[in-house]
N, C-alpha and C positions, 0 to 999 in steps of 0.2 A: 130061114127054114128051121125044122127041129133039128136037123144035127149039129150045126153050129152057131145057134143064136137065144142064146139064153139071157139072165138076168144080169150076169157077172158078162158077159161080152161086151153088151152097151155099154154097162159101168165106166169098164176100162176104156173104150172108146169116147162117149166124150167126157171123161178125165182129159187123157191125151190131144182131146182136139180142142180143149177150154187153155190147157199149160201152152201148146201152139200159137192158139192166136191172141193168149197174152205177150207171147214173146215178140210175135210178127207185129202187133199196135203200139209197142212203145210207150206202153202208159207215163204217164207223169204223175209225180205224189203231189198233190196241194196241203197247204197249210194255210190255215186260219189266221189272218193280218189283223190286229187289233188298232185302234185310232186310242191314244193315249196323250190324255191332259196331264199337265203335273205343272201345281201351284209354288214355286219357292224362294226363301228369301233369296236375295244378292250372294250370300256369300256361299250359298251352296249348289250356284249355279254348276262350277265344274264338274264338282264330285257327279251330279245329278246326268248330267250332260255324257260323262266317260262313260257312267252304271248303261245306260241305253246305249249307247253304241256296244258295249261288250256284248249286249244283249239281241245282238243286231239288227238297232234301232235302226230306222231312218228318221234322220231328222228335218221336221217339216219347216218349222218357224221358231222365233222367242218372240215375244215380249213383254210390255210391263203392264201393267192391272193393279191399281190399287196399291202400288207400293212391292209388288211382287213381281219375282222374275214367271211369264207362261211360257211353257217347252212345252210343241205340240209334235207328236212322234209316230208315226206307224211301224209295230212292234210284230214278231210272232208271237202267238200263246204260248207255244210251246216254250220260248225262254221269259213268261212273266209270271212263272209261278215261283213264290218268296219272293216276289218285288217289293210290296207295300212294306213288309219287314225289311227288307234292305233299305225301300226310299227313307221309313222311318230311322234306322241306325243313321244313314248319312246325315241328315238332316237334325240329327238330335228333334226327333217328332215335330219339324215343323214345317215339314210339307205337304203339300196333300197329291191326290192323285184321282183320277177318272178313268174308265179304259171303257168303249165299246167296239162292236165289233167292225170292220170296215168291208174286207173284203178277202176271198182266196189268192193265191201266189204260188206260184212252183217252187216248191222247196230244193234250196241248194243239192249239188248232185252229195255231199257226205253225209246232210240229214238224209235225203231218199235212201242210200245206203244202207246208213243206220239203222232206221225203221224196214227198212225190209230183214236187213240180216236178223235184229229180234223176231217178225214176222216170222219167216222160214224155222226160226228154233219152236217159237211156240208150236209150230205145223207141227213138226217133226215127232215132239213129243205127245199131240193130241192123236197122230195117226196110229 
């Protein structure tokens, strides 16, 4: 009606009813799973091997090709940027590497955390 349904009423309603039933659906954060080749000699298997798991690789398989150790790895994006410059320092440049994409994953609950607490600052300050 005209006396109490203006512009600024609806606003604020469904604001209130969108924050509601993000609360009540329990979203989940995805992240982006990459499939990761990486070519290297013998003796830089460990270093190579530790670098991904810190990175919290899973690791799929090894083996050999041509004289060379294959680690085939499903990685987040989010920890494979500065990789290729990392693989290259381990390796003294003689590894190589591939990455596409594979598939989504629920991100552990301290990344969701993380990414939401930046989330809410950026809000906070655009509002």
């Amino acid at each position: 009606h005209q006396v109490d349904s203006d512009a600024m009423s609806f606003e604020l309603c469904a604001k209130q009813g969108y924050r509601e039933a993000g609360r009540k659906a329990k979203p989940t954060l995805l992240e982006p799973i990459m499939k990761v080749e990486v070519l290297t000699p013998d003796q830089y298997m460990g270093d190579v091997t530790g670098d991904l798991n810190r990175r919290r690789g899973m690791l799929e398989g090894m083996d050999s090709r041509h004289g060379v150790q294959v680690i085939k790895a499903k990685v987040p994006l989010s920890e494979m940027f500065g990789y290729v410059t990392q693989l290259r320092s381990l390796s003294s440049g003689r590894a190589t590497s591939t990455m596409e994409f594979s598939h989504y994953a629920p991100a552990p609950t301290g990344v969701a955390e993380e990414v939401m607490a930046k989330a809410k600052g950026k809000m906070k300050v655009e509002d």
